[in-house]
N, C-alpha and C positions, 0 to 999 in steps of 0.2 A: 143613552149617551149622557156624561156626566161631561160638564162645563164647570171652572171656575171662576166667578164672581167678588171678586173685593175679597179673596182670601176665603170664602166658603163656596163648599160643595153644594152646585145645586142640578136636579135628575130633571133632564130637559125631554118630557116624551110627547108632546108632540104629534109624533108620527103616530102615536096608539092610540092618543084623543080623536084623531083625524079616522083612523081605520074603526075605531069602535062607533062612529058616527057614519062613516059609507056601510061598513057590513051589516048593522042591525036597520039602518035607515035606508032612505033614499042618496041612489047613485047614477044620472044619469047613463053611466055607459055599462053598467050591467042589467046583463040579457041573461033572465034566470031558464034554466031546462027544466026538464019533468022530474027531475032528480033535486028534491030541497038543497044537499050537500053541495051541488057541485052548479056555478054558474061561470058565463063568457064574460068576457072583459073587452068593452070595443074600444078604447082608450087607443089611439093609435102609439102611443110613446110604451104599451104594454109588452113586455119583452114575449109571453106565454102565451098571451088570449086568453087565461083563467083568472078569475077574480078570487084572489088571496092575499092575503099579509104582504107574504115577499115580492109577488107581481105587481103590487098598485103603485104605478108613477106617482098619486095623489097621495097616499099615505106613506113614501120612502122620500124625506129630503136629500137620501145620498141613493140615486139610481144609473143607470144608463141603457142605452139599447141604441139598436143598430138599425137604422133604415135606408130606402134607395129611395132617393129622386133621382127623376130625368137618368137611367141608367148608373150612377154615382153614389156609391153606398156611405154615409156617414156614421159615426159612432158620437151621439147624444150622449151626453153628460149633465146630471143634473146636483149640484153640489149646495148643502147648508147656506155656504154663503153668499149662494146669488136669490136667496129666498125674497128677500126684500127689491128687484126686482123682477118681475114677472115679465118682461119683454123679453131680459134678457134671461132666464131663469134655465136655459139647456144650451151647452156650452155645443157647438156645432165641427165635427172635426171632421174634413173628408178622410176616409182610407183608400189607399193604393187600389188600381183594377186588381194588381198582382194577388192571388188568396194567400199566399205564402206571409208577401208584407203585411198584410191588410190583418193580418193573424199577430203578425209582429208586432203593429202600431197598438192594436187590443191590450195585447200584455205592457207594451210600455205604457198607454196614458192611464190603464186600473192597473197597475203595479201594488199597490195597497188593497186593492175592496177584496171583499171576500168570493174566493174561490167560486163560489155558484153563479155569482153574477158573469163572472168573466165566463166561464166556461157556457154559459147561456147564452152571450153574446156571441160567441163563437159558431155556435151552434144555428144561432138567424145570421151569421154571417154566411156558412154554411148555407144553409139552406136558402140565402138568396141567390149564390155563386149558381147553386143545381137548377135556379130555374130562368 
């Protein structure tokens, strides 16, 4: 991500000082398997449950996913500018019972993010509806 500062370019990364210090080091919520390549992610705010680049709520300042409470599925949002504070740091939206709407509300509030995220969203939206 590039930002501008007082009229210069300056490369804000961030997210890869963060992710290159969870995957080589210590991270409480992964649970490695017998397989070196391939570990869990218990991070509840984890869209996958795979601990990688794209899936880590802790290493993406711009993420989102989908959970139920008390029967009531929400779509979390977590955006650059609420980094500085942490209480309030996942923006909280209910969706519709409707799957139809609840599909709608998806496309309108990540109207912008990239394609994978929304369609992954969708997809635990999905699969909360089935169970």
């Amino acid at each position: 991500i590039n930002a501008e500062y007082g009229g210069a370019t300056v490369n804000m990364q961030s997210d890869d000082v963060i992710w290159s210090l969870i995957s080589k080091g210590f991270c409480s919520f992964r649970t490695p398997t017998q397989n070196p390549n391939i570990a869990f992610c218990r991070n509840e705010y984890n869209l996958t449950g795979l601990c990688n680049r794209g899936s880590c709520p802790l290493a993406n300042s711009r993420y989102a996913t989908v959970r139920e409470h008390n029967g009531i599925c929400y779509l979390y949002i977590k955006t650059i500018e609420r980094a500085h504070m942490p209480n309030n740091l996942w923006e909280k939206i209910p969706l519709s019972k409707n799957y139809q709407e609840a599909l709608n509300q998806i496309d309108q509030n990540l109207e912008y993010w990239p394609e994978p995220i929304i369609h992954r969203n969708k997809q635990r939206l999905t699969k909360i509806h089935q169970y």
